[in-house]
Backbone as a chain_set.jsonl record, in Angstrom:
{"seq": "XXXXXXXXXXXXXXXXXXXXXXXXXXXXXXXXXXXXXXXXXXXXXXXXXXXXXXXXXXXXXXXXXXXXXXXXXXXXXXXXXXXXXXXXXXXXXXXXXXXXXXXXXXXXXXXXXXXXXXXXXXXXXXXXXXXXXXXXXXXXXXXXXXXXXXXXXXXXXXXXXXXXXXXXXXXXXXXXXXXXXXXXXX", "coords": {"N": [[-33.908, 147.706, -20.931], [-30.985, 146.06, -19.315], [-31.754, 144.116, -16.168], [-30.065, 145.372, -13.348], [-27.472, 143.794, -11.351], [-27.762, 143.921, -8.13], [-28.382, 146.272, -7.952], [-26.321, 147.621, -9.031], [-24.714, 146.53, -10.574], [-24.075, 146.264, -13.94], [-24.226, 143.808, -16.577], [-23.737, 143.152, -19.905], [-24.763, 140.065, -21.048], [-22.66, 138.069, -23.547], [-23.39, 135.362, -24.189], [-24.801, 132.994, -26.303], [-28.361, 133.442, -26.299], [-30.64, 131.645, -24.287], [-29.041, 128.923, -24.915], [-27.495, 125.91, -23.85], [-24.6, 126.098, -22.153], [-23.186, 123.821, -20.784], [-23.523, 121.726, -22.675], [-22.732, 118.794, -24.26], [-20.526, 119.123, -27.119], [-18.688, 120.704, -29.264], [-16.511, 124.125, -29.052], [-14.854, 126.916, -30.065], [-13.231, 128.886, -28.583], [-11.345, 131.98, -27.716], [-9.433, 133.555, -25.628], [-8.068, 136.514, -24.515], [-5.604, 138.921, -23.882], [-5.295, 141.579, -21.207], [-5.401, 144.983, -22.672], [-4.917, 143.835, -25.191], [-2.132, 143.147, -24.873], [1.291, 142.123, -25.016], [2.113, 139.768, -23.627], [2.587, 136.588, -23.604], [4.652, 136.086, -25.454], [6.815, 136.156, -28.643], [6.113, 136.125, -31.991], [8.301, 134.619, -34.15], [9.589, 134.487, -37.521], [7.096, 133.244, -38.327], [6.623, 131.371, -36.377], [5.585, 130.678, -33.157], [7.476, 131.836, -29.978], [7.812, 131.155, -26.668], [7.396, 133.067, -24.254], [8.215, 132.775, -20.565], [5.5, 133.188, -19.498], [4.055, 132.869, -21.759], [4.478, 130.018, -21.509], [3.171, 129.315, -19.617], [0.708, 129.49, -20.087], [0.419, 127.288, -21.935], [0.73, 124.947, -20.941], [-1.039, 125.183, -18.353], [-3.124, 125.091, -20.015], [-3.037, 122.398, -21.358], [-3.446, 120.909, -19.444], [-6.078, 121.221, -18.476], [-7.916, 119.062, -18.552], [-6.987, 116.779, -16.774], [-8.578, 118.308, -14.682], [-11.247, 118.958, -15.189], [-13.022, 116.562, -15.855], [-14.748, 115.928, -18.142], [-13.801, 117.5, -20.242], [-11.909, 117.526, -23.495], [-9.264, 118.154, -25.274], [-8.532, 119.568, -28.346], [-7.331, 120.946, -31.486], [-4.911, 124.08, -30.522], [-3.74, 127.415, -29.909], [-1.311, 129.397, -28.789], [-0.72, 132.927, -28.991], [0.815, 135.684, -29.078], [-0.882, 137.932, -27.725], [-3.219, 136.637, -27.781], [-5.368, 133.284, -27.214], [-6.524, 130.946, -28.807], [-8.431, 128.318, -29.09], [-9.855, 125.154, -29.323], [-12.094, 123.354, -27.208], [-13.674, 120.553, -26.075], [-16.517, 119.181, -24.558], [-17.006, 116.799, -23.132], [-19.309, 114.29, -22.008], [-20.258, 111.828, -21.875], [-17.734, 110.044, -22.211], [-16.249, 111.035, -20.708], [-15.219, 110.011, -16.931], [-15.588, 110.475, -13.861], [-15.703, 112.459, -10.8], [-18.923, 114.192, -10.88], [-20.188, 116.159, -8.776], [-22.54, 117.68, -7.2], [-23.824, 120.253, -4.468], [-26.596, 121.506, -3.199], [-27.457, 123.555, -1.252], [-30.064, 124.785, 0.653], [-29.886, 128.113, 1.908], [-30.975, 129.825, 2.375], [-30.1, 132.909, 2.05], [-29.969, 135.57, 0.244], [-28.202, 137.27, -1.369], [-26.562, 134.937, -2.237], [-27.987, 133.138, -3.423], [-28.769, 134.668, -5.801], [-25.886, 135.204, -6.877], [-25.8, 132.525, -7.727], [-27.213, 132.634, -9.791], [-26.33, 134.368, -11.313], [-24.011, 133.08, -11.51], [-20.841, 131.353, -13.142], [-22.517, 127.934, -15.018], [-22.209, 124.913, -13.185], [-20.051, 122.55, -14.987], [-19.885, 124.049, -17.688], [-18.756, 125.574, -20.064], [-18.051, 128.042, -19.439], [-16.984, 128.214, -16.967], [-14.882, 126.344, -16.801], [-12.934, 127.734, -18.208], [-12.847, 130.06, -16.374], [-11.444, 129.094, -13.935], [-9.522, 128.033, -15.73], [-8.304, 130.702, -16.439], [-8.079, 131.912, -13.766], [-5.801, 130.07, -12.594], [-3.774, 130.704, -14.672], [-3.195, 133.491, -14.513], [-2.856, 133.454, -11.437], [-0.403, 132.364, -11.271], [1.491, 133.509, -13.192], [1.564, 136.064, -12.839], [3.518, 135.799, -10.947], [5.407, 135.81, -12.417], [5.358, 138.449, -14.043], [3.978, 141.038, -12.523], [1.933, 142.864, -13.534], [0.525, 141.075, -15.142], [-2.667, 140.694, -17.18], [-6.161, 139.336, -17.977], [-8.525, 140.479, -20.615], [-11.747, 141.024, -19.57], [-13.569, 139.259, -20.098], [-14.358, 136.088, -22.606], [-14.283, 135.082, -25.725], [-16.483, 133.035, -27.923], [-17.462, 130.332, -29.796], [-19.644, 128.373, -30.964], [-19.216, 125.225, -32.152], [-20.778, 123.901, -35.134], [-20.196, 121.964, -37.342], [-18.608, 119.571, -39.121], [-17.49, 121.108, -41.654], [-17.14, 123.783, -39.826], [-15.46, 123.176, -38.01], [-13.328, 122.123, -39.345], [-12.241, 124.481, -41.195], [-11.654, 125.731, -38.614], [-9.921, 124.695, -37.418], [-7.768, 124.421, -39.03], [-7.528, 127.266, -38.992], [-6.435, 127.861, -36.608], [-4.325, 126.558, -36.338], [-2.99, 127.67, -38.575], [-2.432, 130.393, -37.258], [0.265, 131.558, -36.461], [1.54, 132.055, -38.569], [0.133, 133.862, -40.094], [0.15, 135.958, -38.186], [1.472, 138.312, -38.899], [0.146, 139.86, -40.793], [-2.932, 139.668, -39.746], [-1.813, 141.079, -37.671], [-2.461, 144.05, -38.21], [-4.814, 144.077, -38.033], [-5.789, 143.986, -35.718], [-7.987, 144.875, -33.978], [-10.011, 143.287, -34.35], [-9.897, 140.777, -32.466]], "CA": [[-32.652, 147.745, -20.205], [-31.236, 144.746, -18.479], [-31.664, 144.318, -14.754], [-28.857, 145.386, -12.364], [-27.485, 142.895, -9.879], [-27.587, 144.069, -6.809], [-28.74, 147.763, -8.392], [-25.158, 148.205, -8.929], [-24.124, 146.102, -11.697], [-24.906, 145.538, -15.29], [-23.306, 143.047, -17.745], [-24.394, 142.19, -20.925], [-23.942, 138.542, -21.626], [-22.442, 137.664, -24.978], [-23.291, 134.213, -25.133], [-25.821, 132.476, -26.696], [-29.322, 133.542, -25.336], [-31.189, 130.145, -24.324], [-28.364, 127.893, -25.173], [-26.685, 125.504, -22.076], [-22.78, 125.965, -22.618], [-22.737, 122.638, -20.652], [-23.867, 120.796, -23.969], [-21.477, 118.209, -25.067], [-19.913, 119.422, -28.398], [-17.129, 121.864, -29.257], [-16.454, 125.306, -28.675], [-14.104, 127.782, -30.38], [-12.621, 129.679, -27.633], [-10.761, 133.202, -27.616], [-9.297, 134.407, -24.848], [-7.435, 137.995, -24.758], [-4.91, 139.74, -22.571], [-5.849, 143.123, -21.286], [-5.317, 145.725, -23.593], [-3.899, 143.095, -25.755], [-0.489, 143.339, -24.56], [2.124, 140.854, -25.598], [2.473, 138.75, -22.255], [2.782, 135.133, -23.818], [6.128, 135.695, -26.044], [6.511, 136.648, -30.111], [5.968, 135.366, -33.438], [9.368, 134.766, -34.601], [9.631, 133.387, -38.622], [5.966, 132.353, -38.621], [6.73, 130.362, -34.98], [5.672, 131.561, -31.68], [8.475, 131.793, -29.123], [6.972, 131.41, -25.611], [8.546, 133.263, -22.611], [7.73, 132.357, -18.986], [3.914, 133.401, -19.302], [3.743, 131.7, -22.845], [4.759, 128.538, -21.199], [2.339, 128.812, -18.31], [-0.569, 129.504, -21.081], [0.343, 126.295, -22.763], [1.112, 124.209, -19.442], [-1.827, 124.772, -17.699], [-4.175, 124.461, -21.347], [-2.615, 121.274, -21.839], [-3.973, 120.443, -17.7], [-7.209, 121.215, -18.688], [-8.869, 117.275, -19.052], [-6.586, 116.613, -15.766], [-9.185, 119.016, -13.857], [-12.317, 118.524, -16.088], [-12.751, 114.965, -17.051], [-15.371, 115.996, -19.273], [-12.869, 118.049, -21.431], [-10.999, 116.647, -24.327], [-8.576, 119.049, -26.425], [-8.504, 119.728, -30.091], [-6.245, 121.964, -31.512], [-5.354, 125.167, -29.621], [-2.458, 127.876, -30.061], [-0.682, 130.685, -27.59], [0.055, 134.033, -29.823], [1.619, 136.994, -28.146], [-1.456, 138.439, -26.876], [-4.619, 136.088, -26.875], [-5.419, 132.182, -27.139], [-7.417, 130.082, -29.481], [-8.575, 126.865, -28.602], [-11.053, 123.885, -29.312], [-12.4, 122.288, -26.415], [-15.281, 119.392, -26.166], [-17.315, 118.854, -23.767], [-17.488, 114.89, -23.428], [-19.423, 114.209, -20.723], [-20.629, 110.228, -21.886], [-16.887, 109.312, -22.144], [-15.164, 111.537, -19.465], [-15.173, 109.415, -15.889], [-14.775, 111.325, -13.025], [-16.676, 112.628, -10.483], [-19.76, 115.164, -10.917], [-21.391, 116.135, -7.659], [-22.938, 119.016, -6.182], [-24.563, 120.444, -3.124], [-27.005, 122.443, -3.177], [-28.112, 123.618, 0.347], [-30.896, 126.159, 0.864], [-29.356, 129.161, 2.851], [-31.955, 131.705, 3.042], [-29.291, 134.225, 2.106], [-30.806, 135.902, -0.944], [-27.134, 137.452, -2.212], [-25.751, 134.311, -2.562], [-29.494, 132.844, -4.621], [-28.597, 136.093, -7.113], [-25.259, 135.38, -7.066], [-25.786, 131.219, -8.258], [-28.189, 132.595, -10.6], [-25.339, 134.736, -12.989], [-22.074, 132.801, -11.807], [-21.277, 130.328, -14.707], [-23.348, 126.247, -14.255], [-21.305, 123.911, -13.133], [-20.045, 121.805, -16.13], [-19.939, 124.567, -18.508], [-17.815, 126.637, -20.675], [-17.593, 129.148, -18.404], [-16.569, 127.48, -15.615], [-14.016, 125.788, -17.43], [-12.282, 129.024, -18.723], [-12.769, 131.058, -15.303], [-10.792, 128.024, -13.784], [-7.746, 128.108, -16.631], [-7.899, 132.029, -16.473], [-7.573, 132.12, -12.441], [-4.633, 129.314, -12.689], [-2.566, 131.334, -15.748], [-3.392, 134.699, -13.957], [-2.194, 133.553, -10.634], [1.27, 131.945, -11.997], [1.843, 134.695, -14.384], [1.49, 137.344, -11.431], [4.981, 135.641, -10.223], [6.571, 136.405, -13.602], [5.343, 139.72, -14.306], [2.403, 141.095, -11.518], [1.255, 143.16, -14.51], [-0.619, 140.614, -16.291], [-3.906, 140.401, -16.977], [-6.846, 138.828, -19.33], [-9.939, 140.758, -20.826], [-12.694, 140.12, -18.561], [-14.362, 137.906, -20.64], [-13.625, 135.046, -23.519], [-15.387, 135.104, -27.242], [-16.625, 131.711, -28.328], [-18.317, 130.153, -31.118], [-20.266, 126.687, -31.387], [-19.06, 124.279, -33.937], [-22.198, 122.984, -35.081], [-20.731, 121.179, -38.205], [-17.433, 119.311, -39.703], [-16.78, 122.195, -42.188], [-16.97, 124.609, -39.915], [-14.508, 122.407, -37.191], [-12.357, 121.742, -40.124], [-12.239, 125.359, -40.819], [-11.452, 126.029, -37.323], [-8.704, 124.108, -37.12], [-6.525, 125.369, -39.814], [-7.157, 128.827, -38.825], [-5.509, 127.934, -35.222], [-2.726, 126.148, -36.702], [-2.129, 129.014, -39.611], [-2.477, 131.466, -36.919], [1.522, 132.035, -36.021], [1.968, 131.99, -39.772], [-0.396, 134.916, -40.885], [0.153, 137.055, -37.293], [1.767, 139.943, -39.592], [-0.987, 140.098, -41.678], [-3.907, 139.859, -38.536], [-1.203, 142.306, -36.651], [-2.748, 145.343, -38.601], [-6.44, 144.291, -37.871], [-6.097, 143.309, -34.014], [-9.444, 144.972, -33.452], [-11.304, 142.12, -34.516], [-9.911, 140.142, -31.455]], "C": [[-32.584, 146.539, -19.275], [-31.034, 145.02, -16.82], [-30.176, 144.142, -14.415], [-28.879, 144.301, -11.624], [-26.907, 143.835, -8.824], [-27.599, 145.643, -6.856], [-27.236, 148.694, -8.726], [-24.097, 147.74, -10.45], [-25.318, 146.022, -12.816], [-24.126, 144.804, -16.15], [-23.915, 142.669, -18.517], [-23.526, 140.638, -21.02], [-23.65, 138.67, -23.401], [-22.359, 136.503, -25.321], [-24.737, 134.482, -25.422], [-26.989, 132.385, -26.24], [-30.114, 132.046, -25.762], [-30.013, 128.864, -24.615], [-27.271, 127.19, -23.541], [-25.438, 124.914, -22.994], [-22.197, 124.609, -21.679], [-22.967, 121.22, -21.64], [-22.58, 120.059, -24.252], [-21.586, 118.725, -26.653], [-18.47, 120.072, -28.429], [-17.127, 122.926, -30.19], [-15.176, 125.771, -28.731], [-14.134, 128.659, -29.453], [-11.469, 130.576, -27.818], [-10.605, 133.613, -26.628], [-8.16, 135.43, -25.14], [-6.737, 138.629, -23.652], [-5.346, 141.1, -22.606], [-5.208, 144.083, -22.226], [-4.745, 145.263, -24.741], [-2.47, 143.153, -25.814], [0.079, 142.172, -24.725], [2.745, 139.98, -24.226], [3.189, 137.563, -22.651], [4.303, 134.914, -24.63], [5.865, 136.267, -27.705], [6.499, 135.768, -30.937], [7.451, 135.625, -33.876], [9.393, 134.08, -36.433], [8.303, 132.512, -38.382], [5.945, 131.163, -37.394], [6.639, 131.436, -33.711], [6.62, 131.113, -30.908], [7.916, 132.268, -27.542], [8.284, 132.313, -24.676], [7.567, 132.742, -21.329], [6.096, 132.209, -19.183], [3.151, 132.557, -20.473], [3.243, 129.916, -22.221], [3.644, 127.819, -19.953], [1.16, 128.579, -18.857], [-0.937, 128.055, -21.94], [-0.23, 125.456, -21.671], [-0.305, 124.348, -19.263], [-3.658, 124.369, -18.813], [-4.278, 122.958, -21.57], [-3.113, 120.048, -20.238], [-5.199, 120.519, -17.325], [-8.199, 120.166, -18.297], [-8.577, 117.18, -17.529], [-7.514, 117.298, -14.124], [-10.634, 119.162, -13.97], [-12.506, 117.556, -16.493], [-13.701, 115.196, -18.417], [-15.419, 116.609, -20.17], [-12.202, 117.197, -22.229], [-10.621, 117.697, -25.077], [-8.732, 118.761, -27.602], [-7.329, 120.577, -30.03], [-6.144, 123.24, -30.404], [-3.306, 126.031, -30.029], [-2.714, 129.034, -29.27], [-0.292, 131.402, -28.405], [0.533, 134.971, -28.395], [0.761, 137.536, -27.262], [-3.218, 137.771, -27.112], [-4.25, 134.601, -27.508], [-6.005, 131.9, -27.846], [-7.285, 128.654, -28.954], [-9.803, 125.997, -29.328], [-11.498, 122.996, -27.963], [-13.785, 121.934, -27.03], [-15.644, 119.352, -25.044], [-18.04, 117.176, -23.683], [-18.001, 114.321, -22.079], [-19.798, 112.179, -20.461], [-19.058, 109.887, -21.723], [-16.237, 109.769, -20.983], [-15.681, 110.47, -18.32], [-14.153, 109.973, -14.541], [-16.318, 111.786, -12.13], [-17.431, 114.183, -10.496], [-20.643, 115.656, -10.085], [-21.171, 117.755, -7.156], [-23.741, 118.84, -5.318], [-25.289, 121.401, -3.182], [-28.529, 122.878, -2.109], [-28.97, 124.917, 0.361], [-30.176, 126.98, 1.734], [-30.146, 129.708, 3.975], [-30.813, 132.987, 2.418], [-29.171, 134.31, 0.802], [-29.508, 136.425, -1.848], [-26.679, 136.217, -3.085], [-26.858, 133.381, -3.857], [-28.909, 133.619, -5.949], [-27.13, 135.332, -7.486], [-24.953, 133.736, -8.123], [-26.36, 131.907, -9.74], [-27.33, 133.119, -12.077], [-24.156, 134.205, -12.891], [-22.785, 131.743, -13.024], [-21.868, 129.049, -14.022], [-21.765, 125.564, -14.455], [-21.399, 122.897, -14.258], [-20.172, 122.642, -17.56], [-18.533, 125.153, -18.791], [-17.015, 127.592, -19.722], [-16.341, 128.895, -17.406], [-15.656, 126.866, -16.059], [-12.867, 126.98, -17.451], [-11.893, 129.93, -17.53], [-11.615, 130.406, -14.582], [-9.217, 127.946, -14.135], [-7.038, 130.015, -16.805], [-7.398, 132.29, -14.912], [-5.781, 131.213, -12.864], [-3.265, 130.325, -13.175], [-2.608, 132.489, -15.181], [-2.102, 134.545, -12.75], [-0.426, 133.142, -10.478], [1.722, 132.56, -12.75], [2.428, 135.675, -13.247], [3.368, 137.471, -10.616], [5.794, 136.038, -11.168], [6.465, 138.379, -13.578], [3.406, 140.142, -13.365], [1.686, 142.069, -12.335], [0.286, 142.129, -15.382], [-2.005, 140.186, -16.258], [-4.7, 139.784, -18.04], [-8.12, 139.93, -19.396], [-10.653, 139.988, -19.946], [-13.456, 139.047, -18.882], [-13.451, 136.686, -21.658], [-15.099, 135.349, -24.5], [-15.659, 133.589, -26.948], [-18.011, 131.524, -29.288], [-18.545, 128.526, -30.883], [-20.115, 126.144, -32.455], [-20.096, 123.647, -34.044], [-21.663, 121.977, -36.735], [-18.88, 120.448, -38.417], [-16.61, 120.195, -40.844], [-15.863, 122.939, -41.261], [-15.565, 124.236, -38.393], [-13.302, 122.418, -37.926], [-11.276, 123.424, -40.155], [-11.39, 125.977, -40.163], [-10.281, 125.787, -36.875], [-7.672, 124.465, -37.991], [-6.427, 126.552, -39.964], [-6.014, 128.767, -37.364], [-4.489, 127.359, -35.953], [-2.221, 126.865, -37.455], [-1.795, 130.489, -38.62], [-1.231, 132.449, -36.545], [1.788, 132.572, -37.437], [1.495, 133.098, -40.294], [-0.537, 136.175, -39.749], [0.541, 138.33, -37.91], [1.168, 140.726, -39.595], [-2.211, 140.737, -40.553], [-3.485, 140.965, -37.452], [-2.228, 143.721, -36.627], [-4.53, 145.171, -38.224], [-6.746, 143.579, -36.418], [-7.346, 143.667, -33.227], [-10.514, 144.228, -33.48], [-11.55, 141.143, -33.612], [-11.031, 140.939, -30.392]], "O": [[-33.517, 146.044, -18.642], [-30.337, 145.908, -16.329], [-29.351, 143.326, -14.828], [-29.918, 143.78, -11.216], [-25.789, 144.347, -8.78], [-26.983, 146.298, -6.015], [-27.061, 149.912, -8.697], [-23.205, 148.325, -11.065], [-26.539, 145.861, -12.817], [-23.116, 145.42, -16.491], [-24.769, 141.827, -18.239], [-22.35, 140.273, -21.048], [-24.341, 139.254, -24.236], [-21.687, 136.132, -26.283], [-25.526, 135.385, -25.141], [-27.166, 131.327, -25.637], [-30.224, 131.489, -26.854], [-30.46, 127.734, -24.417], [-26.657, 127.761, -22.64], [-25.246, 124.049, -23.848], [-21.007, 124.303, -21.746], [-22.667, 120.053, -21.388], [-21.512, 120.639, -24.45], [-22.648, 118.698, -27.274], [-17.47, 119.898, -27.732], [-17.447, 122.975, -31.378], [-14.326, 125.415, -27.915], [-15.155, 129.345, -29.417], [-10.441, 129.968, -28.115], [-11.582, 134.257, -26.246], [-7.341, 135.143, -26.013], [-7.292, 138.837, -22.573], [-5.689, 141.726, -23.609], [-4.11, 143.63, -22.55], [-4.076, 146.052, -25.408], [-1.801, 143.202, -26.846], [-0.595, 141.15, -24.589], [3.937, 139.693, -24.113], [4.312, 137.376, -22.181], [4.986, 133.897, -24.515], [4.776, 136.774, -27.975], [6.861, 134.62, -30.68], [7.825, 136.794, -33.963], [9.124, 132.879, -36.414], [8.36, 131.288, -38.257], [5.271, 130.143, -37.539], [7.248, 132.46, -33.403], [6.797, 129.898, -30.996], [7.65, 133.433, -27.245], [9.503, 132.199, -24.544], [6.38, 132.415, -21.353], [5.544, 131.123, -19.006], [2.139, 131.864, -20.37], [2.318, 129.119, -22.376], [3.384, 126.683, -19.557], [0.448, 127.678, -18.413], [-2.017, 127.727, -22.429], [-1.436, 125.281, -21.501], [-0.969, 123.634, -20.014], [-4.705, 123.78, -18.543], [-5.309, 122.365, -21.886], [-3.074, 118.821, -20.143], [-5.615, 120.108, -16.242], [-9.251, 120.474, -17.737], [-9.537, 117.402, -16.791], [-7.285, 116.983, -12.957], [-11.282, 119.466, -12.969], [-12.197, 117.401, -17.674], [-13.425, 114.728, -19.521], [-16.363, 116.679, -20.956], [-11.866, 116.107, -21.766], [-11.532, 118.308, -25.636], [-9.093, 117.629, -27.926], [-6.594, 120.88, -29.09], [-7.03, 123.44, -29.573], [-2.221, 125.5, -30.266], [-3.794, 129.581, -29.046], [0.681, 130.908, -28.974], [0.524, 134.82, -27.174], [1.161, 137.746, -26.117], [-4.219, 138.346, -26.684], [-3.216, 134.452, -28.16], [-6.664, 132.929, -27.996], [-6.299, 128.054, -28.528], [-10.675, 126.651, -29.902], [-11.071, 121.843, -27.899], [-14.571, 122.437, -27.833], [-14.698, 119.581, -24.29], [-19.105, 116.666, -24.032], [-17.241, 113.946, -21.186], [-19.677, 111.485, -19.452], [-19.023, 109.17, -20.723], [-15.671, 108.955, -20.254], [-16.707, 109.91, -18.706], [-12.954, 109.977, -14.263], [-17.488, 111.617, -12.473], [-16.798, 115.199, -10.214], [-21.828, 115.688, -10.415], [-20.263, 118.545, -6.897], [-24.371, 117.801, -5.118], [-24.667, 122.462, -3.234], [-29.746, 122.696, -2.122], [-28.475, 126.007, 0.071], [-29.691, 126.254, 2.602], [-30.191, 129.927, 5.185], [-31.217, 134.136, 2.599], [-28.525, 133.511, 0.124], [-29.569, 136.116, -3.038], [-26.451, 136.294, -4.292], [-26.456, 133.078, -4.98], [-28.663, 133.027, -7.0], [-27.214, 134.756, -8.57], [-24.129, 133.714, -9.037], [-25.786, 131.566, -10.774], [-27.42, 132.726, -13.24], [-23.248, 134.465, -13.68], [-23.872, 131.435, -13.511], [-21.832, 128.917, -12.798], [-20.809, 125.607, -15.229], [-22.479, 122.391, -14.562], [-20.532, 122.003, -18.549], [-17.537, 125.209, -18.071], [-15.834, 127.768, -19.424], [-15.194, 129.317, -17.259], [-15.218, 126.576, -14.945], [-11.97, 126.977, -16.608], [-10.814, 130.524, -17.55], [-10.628, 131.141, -14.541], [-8.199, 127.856, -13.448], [-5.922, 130.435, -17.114], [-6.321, 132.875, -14.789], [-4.818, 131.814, -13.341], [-2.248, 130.635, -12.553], [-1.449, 132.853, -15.382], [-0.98, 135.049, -12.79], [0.441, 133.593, -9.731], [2.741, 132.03, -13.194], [3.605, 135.888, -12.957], [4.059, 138.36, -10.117], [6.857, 136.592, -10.888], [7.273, 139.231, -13.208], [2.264, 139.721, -13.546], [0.567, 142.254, -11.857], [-0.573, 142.509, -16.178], [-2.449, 139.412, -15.41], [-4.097, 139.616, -19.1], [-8.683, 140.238, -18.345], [-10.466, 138.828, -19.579], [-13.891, 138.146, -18.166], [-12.253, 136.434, -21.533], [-16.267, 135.647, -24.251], [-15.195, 132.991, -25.977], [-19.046, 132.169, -29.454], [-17.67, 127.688, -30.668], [-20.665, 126.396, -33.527], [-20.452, 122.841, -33.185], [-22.551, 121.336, -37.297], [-17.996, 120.98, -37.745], [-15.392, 120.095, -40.993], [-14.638, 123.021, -41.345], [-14.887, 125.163, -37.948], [-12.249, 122.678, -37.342], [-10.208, 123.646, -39.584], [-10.495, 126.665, -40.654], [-9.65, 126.484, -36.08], [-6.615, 124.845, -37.487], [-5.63, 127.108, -40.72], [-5.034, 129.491, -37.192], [-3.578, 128.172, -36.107], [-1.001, 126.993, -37.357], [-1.129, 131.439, -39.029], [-1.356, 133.659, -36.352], [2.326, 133.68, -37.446], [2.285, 133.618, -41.083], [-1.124, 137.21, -40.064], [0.02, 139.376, -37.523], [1.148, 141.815, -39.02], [-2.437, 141.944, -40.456], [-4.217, 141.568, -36.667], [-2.661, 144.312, -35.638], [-5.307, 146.125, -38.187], [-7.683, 142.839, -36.118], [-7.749, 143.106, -32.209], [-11.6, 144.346, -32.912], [-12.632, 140.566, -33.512], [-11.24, 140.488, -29.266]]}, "num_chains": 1, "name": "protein.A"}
């Protein structure tokens, strides 16, 4: 059984045990609205049709690099009720600055608490970042909305499986019908 933090919590992680999600490459990303509810807008004729929350999902995806230099987009699409994406992690070409501080305390919560937030320069931290943003600008449209607490993601480790990857996000408005009836797999 995995240790509690703070004898109170437990979370399994679902990434990659041993792997540092600040690796330059790229990372198939899923994020999900709570109960998958249709926040972002509908599939109209094989085209998504954003409303307000759509538009903020794109918007601040597309603001990503602008806040991360050592992001670079790939494909990425907004359905009704979760996200797909491609980001990279380019940290030789991005230019920008990368600095931390990291001051002894003494104050043993906040030790625990470095130890499971996400590393700076990762996945995580990336995502927590674009989920606060779209959360808190959503909240003004409709103060119902929310995301699953977490995000899926998958490591492209090859040019297939990138290739792949990429014409499933771009088919994805196109075969929503179809994927409608098996939304448990999100």
């Amino acid at each position: 059984m995995a240790k509690k933090y703070l004898n109170k919590y437990r979370i399994e992680s679902i990434r990659l045990k041993g792997y540092d999600y600040s690796s330059e490459g790229a990372y198939f990303i899923t994020i999900v609205t709570k109960n998958r509810e249709h926040f972002f807008g509908e599939i109209v004729d094989g085209k998504m049709i954003f409303n307000g929350i759509g538009d903020n999902a794109q918007k601040y995806w597309d603001e990503i690099p602008q806040h991360f230099s050592f992001i670079r987009l790939d494909e990425m699409v907004v359905m009704p009720n979760h996200i797909h994406g491609i980001l990279w992690i380019d940290k030789l070409g991005g230019i920008g600055c990368d600095v931390a501080c990291n001051l002894a305390t003494g104050n043993t919560k906040n030790k625990k608490m470095m130890e499971i937030s996400p590393k700076r320069g990762s996945i995580s931290t990336v995502i927590r970042s674009y989920k606060s943003v779209v959360t808190n600008k959503s909240r003004q449209i409709n103060p119902n909305f929310a995301w699953q607490p977490r995000f899926h993601d998958h490591i492209i480790r090859n040019e297939k499986s990138l290739h792949n990857i990429r014409r499933y996000i771009r088919n994805n408005p196109v075969i929503w019908q179809r994927d409608r009836n098996k939304e448990d797999v999100l």
